[in-house]
Structures are given as C-alpha cells and as structure tokens.
ZADO-784348 format. One record per residue (C-alpha): residue number from 1; residue in one letter; x, y, z. Coordinates in steps of 0.5 Angstrom, whole numbers. Layout:
! residues N
REC seq type  east north    up
REC NUM    a     X     Y     Z
...
This chain:
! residues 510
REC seq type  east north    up
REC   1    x  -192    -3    29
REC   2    x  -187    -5    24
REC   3    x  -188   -11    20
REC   4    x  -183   -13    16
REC   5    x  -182   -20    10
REC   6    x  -176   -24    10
REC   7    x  -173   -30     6
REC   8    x  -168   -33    10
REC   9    x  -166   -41     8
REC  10    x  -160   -41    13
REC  11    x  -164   -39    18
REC  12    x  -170   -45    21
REC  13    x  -172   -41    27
REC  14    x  -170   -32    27
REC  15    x  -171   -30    34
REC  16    x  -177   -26    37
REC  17    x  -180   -26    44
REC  18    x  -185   -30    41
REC  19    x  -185   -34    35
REC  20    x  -192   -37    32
REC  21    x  -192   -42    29
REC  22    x  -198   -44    23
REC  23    x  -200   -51    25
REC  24    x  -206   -55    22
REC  25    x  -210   -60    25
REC  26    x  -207   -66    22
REC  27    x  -200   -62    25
REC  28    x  -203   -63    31
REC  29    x  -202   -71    30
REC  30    x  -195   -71    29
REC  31    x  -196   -71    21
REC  32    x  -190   -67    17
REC  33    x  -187   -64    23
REC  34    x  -180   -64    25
REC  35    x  -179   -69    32
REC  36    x  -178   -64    37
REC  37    x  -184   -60    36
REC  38    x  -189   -67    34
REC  39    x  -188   -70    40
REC  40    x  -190   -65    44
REC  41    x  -197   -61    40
REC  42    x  -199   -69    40
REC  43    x  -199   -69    47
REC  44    x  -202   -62    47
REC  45    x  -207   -65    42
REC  46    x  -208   -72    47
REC  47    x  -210   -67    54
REC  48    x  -216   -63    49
REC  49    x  -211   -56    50
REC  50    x  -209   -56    42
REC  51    x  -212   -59    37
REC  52    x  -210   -55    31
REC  53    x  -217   -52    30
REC  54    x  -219   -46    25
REC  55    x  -217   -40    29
REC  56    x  -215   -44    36
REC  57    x  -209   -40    38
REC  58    x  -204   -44    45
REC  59    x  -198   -41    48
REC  60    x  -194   -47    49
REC  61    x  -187   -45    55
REC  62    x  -181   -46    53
REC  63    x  -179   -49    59
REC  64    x  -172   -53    59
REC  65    x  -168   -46    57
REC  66    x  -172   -40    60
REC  67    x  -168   -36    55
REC  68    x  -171   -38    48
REC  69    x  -178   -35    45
REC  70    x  -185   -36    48
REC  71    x  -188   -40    42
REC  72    x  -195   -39    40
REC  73    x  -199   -44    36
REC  74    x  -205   -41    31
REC  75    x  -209   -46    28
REC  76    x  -210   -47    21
REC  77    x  -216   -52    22
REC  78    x  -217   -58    17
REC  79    x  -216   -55    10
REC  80    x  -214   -49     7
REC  81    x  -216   -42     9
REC  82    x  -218   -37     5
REC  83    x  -216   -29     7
REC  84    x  -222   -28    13
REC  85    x  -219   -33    16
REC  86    x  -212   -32    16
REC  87    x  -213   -25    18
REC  88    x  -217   -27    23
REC  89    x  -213   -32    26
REC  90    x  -206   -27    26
REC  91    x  -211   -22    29
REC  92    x  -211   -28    34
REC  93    x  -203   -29    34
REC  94    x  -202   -21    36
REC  95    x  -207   -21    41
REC  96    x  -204   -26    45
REC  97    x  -197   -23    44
REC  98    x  -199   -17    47
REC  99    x  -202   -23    53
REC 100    x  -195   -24    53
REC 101    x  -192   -17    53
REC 102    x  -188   -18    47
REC 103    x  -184   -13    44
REC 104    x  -182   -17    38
REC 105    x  -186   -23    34
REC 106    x  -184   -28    29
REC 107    x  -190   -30    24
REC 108    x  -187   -37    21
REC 109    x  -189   -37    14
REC 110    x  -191   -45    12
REC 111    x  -185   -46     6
REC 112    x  -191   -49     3
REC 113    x  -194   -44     3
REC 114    x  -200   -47    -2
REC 115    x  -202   -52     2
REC 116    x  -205   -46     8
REC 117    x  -208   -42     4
REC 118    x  -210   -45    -3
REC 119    x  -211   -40    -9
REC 120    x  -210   -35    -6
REC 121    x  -203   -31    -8
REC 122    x  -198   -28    -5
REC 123    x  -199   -22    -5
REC 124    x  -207   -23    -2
REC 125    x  -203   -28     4
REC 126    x  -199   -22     6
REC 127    x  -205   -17     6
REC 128    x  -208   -22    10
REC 129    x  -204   -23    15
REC 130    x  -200   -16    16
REC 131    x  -207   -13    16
REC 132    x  -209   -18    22
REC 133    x  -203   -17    26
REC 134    x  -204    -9    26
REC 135    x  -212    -9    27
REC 136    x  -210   -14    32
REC 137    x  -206    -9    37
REC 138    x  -210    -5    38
REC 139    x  -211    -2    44
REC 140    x  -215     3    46
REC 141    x  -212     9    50
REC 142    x  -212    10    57
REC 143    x  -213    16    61
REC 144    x  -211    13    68
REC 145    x  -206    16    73
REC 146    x  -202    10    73
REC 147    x  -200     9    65
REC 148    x  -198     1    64
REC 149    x  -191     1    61
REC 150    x  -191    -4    56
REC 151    x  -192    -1    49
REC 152    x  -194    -6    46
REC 153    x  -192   -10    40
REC 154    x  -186    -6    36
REC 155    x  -184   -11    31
REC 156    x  -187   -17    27
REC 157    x  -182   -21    22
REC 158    x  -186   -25    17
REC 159    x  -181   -30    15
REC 160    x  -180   -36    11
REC 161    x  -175   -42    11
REC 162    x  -174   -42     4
REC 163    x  -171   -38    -3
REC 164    x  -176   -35    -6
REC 165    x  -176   -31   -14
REC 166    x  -176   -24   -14
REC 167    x  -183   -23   -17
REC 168    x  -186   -27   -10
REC 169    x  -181   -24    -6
REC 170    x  -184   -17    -9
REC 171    x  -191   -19    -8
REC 172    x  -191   -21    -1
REC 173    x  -187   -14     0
REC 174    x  -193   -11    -3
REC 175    x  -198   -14     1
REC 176    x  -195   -13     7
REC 177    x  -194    -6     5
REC 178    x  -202    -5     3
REC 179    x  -204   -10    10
REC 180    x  -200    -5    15
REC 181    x  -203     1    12
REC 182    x  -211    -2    11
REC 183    x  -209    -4    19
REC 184    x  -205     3    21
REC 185    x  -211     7    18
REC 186    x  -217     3    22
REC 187    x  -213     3    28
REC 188    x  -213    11    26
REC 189    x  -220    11    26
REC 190    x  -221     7    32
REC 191    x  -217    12    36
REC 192    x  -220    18    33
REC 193    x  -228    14    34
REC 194    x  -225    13    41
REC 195    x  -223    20    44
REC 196    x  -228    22    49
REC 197    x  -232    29    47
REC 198    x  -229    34    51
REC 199    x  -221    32    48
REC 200    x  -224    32    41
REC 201    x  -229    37    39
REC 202    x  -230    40    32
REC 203    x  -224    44    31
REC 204    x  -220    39    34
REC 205    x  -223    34    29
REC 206    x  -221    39    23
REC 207    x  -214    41    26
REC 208    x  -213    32    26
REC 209    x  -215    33    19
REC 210    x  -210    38    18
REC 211    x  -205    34    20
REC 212    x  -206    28    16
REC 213    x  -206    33    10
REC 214    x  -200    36    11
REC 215    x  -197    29    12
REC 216    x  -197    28     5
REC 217    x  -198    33     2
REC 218    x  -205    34     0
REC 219    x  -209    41     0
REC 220    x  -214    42     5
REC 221    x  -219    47     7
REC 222    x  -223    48    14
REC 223    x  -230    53    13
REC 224    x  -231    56    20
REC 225    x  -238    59    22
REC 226    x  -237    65    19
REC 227    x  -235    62    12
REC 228    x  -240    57    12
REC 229    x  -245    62    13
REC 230    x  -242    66     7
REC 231    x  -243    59     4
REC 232    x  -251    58     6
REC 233    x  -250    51    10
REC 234    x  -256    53    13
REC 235    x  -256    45    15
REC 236    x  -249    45    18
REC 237    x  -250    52    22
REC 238    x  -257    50    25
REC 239    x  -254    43    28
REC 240    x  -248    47    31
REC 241    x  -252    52    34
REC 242    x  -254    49    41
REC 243    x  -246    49    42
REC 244    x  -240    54    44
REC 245    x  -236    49    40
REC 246    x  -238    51    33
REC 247    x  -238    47    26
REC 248    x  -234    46    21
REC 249    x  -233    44    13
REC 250    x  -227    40    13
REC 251    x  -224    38     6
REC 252    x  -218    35     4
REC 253    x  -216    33    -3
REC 254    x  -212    27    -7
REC 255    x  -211    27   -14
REC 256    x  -207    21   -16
REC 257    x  -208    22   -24
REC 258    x  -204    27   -29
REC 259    x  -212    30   -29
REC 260    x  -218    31   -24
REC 261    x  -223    27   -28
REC 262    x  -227    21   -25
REC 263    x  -227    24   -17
REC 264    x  -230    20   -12
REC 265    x  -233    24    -7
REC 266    x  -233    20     1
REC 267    x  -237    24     7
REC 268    x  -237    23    13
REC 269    x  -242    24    19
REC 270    x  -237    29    24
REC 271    x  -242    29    30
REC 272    x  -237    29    36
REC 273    x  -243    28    41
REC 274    x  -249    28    39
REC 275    x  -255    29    45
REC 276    x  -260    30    41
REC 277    x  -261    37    42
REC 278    x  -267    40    44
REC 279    x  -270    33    43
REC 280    x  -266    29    48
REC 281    x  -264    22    48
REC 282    x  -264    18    54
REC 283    x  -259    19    59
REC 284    x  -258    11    59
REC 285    x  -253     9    53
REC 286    x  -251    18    52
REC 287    x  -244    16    56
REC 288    x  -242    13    48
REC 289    x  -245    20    44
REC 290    x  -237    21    43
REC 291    x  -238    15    37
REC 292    x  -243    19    33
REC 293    x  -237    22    28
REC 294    x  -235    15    27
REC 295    x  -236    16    20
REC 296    x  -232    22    20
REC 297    x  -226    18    23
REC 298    x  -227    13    17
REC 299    x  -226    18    11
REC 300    x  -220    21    14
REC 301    x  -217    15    15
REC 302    x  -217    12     8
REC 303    x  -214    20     7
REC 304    x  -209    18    11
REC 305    x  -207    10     7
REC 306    x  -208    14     0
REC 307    x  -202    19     3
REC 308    x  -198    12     4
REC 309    x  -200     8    -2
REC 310    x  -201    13    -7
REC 311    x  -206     9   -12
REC 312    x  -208    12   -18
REC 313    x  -214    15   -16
REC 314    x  -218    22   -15
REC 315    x  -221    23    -8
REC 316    x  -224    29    -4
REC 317    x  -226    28     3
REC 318    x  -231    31     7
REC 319    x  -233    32    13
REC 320    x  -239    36    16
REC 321    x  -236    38    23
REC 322    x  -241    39    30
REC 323    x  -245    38    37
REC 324    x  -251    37    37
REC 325    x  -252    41    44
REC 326    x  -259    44    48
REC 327    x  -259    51    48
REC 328    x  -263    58    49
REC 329    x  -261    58    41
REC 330    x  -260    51    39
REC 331    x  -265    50    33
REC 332    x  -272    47    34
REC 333    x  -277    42    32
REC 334    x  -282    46    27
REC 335    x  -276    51    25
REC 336    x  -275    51    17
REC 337    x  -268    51    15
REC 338    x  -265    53     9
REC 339    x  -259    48     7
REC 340    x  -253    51     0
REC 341    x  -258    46    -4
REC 342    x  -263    51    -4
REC 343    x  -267    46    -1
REC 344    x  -271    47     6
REC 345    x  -273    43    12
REC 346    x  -278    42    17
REC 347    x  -275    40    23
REC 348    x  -279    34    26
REC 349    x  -273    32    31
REC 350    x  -267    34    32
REC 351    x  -264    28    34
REC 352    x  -264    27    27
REC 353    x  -259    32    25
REC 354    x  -253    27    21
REC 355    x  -258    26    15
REC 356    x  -258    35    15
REC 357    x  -251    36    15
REC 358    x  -249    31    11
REC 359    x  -254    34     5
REC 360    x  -250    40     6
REC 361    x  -243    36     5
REC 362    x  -246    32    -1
REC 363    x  -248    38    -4
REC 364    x  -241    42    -3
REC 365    x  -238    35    -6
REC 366    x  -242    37   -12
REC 367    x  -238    43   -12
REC 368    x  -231    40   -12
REC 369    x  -234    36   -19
REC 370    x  -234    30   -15
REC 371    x  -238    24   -21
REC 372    x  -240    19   -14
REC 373    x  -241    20    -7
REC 374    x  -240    14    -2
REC 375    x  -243    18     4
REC 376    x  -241    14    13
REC 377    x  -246    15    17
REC 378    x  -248    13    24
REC 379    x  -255    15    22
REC 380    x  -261    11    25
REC 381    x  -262     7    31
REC 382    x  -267     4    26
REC 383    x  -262     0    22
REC 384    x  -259    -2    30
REC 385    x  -266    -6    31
REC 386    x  -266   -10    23
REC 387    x  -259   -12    23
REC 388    x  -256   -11    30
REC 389    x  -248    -9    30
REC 390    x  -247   -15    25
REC 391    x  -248   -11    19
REC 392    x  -248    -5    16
REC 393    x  -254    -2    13
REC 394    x  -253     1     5
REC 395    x  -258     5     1
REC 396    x  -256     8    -7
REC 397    x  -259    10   -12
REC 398    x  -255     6   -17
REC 399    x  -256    -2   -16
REC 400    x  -248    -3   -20
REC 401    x  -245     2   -16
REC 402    x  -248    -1   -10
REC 403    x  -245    -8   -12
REC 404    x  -237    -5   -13
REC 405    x  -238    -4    -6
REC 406    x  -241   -10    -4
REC 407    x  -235   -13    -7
REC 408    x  -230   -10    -4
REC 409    x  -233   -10     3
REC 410    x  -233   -19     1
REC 411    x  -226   -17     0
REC 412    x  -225   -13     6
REC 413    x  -229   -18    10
REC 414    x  -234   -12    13
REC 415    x  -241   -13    12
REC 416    x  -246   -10     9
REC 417    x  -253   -10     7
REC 418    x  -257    -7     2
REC 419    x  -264    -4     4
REC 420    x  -270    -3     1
REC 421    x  -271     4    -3
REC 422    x  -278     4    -5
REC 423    x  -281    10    -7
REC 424    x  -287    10    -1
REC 425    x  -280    11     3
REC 426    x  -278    17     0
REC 427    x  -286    20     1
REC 428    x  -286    19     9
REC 429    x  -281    25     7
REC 430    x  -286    30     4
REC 431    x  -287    36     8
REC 432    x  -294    41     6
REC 433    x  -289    47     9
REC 434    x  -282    45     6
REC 435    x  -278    41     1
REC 436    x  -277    36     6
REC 437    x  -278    33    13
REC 438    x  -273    31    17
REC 439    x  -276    25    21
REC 440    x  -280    20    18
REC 441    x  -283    16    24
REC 442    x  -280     8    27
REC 443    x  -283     5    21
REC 444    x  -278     4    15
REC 445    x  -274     9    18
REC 446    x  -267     7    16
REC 447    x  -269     8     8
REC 448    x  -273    14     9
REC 449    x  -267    17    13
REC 450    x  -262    14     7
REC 451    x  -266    17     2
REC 452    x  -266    23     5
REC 453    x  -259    25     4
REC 454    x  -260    21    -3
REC 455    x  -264    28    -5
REC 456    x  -258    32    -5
REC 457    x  -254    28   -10
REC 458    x  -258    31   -15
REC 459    x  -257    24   -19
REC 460    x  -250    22   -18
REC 461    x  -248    15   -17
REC 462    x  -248    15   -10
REC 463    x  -249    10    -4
REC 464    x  -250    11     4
REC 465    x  -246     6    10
REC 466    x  -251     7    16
REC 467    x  -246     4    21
REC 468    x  -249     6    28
REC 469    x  -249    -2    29
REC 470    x  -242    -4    27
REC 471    x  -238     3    29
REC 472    x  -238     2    36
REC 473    x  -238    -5    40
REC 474    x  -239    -7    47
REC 475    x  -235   -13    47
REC 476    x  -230   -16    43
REC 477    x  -231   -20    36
REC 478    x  -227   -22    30
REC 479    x  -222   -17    28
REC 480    x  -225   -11    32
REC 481    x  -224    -9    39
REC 482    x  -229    -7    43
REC 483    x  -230     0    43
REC 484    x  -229     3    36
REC 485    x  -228    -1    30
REC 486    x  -226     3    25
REC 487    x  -232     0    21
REC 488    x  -231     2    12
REC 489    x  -224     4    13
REC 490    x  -221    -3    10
REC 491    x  -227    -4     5
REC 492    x  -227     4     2
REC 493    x  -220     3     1
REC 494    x  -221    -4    -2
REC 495    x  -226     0    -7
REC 496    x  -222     5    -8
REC 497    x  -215     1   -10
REC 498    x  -219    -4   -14
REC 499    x  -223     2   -18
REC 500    x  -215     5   -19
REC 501    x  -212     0   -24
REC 502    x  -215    -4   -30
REC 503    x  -220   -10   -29
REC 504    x  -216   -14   -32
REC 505    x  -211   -13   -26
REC 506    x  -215   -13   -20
REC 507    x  -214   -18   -15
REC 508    x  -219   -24   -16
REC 509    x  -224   -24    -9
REC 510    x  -222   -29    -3
C-alpha cells in the first residue's frame, strides 16, 4: 500500500473509492459544516447511527449518483486528539475501507488541522495517521483453494484543502514516510509471526533474513550446525537436536554512523515451533506453537525499516534460529550443557529452551562489540498469568536504560511493564551440578526466566521484552489483528530513531 500527501487548494474533494471524512462531535450537530454534509450526519446523529464520538467509524452511501466515492465518517470525539487515538482511529478507517473493497482511499486532513489534534506537530499527525492506516490493512494470509480476488488497499492519499509552507509540507512527508515504514515493517513481522511451522522452519527464517539484508544492503552471516559447533553454542545445538530442521545463528548487520561505536545489540527468540521437547506441552493450544519465533520476526523487521529510513544508528541483529522437537537425540531433563559463554546448564525442562539459546545470542552479540543489548522473547507462560495479553513484561539490568524504552513504547503506544528483579530471583536459578539451572518453578517464574538470559550480558545495559501475552491475539483489539502482532516492532524502532539524533531534536512525547 502506498501512502501519499497532498496539498491542493483548488481541489475541495479528490476522488478515491472512498473518502473519509474526520468529524467531531459537535460536526455531528451541524456545526462548521458545509450544508450538504451538515444536514445529512445531523440526521444521522438524531437516529443514534453517528454521533461523531472518539473512534466511532459509519460508512455513509452516496446514494443520488451510484458513481461518486463511498464516504466514511471517523469520529474525532469531543476535543482534541492525541497520536494513540489518531492512529487508532485511521486503523478504524482502512478496516472499513477494506469492508468496502476499496482500491483507492482519501483521508481529508481537516484545514484546521490545530483543532483535531492540539499540540501535536505535523510531522508526529502524519506518523499517526500513516502508521494507522498500514497496521489497519493488514490482513493475514490465506491458504485456501479459492483465494479472494480483492487485494486490498492500493493507495491512500492524505490531502488537505489548503496552501501549506514548504517546511509543513516537508514535515508531513516525512511523517508519512516514518508512519508507512513503522506499519509496513509490523506487518512484515505479523506475516513472518503468522506463517505456519512446516513453511517457516530455521533455514527458512534465516533465507527471509537474508533477503531483508540484501535489500538494502547490509552484511549478514547465518552459522549452520556445523559452525555453530566450531563456535561452542552448546545452547543452541542442544535446543535444535530433537530436529531434522537444524539450527541457526542469523546475524545482520546496520552501520548508519562514519564509525562503529555505540552499537545496540537487538535479539530475537527464533523458535519456529516449540512442543516442548522431551518435556511436552499440552496438546490444546500447541496448534499456535508457530508464533513462538515472534520475536525473532521483531528484530527482523526493525532491520528492514532501518534499510528504509536509513537513521543514524549502529545495529546488529541476532537470532538464534530452532525447533524445540522430541526425539531419540533431542536433549533432556538432567543433561548438562555448555553454552559459548563457557557457562553451563542443568536442564530441568526443556520447554524452557527460549531463555538457553537467546544466552547463546547474547553472548555472540558481545562478540559484535555491541554496548546494550534489547533482547524479544516470547518466554514465559508466567508473564501470561500477571498481565495477560495487555502488556508486555520487561526485565534489565539498568533502571535508565529501561525508561528509554518505556518512553518509546508510550510513544508507540505498545505497552510494557517492568518486573521485579530481586536478588531471591536470581537465586531460584542456582544449580549444586552447574553454573545455572533452566527452570526455576511457577513462583516468580517470569523474573528468574528474565534473569537467567541477564546472566549472559556480563553487565552490559541490557533489557528483556517477554511478549508471549501480546505477540499472538485470539481476537481483534486496537491496531492489532487477531493473529500476530507484530508487538516491539513500532516501539524498538521508536528507541532506535529517538537514540539516533540529539536530545534536543527529538520529538516531545504524545
């Protein structure tokens, strides 16, 4: 889908298949509407069908000439709005577009633009709105014998009726332009999230990276069995031995700055499925194992958005690729292994095998001479049962750290909540046969689970996202399909770009 800006004067109205229109509550009475329109959405109001209220989206026929544009009104509510609702509420707007099978839409900017959304600059609207309308569109793929033959949404033009200084005008393009990448690169990500586990196995994951990186031009490595052996991933050859897919060590690397210095380490959980190994889940609920390289698709999203936006930033990407499988040589509850840090593990279950190979990563993103490590992960059934799929639970090792990236997700509008990490977390972890233990019990599972991987950032800032609630939805909600969600995408990418410019420059929170 392409998203497109436009200032055009002499045009009140351009043509789409669709137009919406933004109208407020007190515009659904009539006030400061032109005649045509303020008659009819007062009607509308007077029969309960639109009120003009935050988020209510209507599609109104055009009925007296069958050829002219369907027109969707989108609610604005009674005030001004700030970017979680303006992205929402486009998100509303191409979901209805799509009920209307329309090919083309056109979003009328209101030319007071002041009065929709406050204090919020036209660079952040069009971030919002743009990244609304593509998170909107999604749709998951289907892999039925009769295919629909609507594709879609093609295009959407952002227009509005006035003259604009070129300094607005190159403000809303560059918003559009960041909002259209942030969606594009989330929907990647639900895709990747989506794919069932026999069409996405480790070696698929790693040939999607690949393709990313020669995109736009990034060096990538993929380690094979064979070299991760070379290397010592012990953790990542023990979770992938149960497999007749083996693992994978996926790397991609963007340098944006003249030197490599300040790199930030981002690690994703490549589990393409996951039944536990030896330690089997339960079959209910095991159909949506596919989802648990969620995190994996994260990472390699925000790759793909850094190829397009080109920030000045340094990034290495990691994934440690594998299917946690049964077998007569998959590893086993009481094996020791020995991970590339050196340090060893007692295996108490092995459906705690995300936290094991991302040690691997962690350790590997050292090597790389990465100063901060963000690692995604949909570890623990635990942080399910504390914040359900609303949040996203988050562990670190440094409290300032942690708080750039809360304030990017309240930027990006993805929630995240720290977890306790005392030290009685860290000791449910101590083995009397090794370094660690894999699996500390139910009680205060998703701390220890967090500080487990913590252990192998040998003190560098670092934080931990355990998406298993928010990564994968049963039904619809806010921006997010049900499926995939493609959750930290927005807000990774939100840090990223914020860390890549001076303070002084970056954009005040919403």
């Amino acid at each position: 889908m392409i998203v497109e800006w436009s200032t055009d004067a002499s045009v009140a109205s351009p043509q789409g298949d669709a137009v919406c229109l933004i109208i407020s509550e007190a515009q659904a009475q009539g006030e400061g509407l032109p005649a045509d329109w303020a008659g009819r959405i007062r009607l509308l109001s007077a029969a309960g069908l639109f009120s003009g209220k935050q988020g209510q989206v209507y599609v109104l026929p055009v009925m007296e000439q069958p050829e002219q544009s369907m027109v969707i009104l989108a609610g604005s509510g009674k005030g001004q709005i700030g970017v979680h609702e303006l992205r929402q509420l486009m998100a509303q707007t191409a979901r209805a577009a799509y009920r209307l099978k329309a090919a083309a839409l056109v979003v009328q900017i209101p030319a007071a633009l002041g009065g929709l959304t406050g204090a919020l600059k036209a660079e952040q609207a069009g971030q919002a709105i743009a990244e609304g309308l593509v998170l909107g569109s999604y749709r998951r793929r289907q892999y039925k014998l009769e295919q629909a033959a609507y594709p879609g949404l093609e295009t959407v033009r952002l227009h509005i009726g006035r003259k604009s200084e070129a300094a607005e005008e190159e403000a809303w393009r560059q918003g559009v332009k960041r909002g259209q990448a942030f969606g594009e690169a989330t929907n990647l990500a639900r895709d990747l999230t989506n794919r069932p586990g026999n069409l996405l196995v480790p070696s698929g994951l790693a040939m999607a990276a690949i393709e990313i990186a020669e995109r736009h031009g990034l060096p990538a490595e993929v380690l094979d069995e064979r070299e991760l052996a070379l290397k010592g991933m012990g953790g990542l050859l023990a979770v992938g031995s149960g497999s007749v897919n083996p693992p994978r060590m996926i790397v991609i690397r963007y340098q944006g700055t003249n030197e490599w210095e300040n790199a930030v380490g981002i690690v994703g959980k490549g589990v393409t499925f996951d039944t536990g190994g030896i330690s089997l889940k339960r079959a209910p609920g095991m159909e949506s194992m596919f989802s648990d390289m969620a995190g994996a698709a994260a990472v390699l999203a925000v790759m793909e958005a850094l190829g397009q936006l080109r920030p000045k930033v340094n990034v290495v990407m990691l994934i440690p690729a594998a299917e946690n499988m049964p077998a007569a040589n998959a590893f086993k509850p009481g094996d020791i292994i020995t991970t590339l840090s050196g340090r060893t593990i007692e295996i108490i279950n092995t459906d705690a095998e995300g936290r094991i190979i991302l040690g691997d990563a962690l350790t590997y993103a050292r090597e790389w001479g990465v100063q901060r490590i963000i690692d995604v992960a949909t570890l623990t059934g635990a942080v399910v049962s504390i914040l359900g799929d609303v949040a996203t639970g988050a562990v670190s090792n440094d409290p300032a750290f942690l708080e750039e990236i809360l304030a990017a997700s309240r930027l990006s509008g993805e929630q995240i909540w720290p977890l306790p990490v005392y030290p009685e977390f860290r000791e449910l972890l101590t083995s009397e046969v090794a370094d660690l233990r894999n699996a500390a019990g139910r009680y205060g599972a998703a701390s220890a689970a967090g500080l487990f991987i913590g252990e192998f950032a040998e003190g560098l800032p670092w934080v931990h996202l355990d998406i298993a609630g928010t990564a994968f939805l049963s039904a619809e909600r806010g921006v997010n399909p049900k499926g995939a969600t493609g959750v930290m995408v927005r807000t990774l990418l939100e840090y990223l770009l914020r860390s890549a410019v001076e303070p002084d420059n970056r954009s005040s929170e919403a």
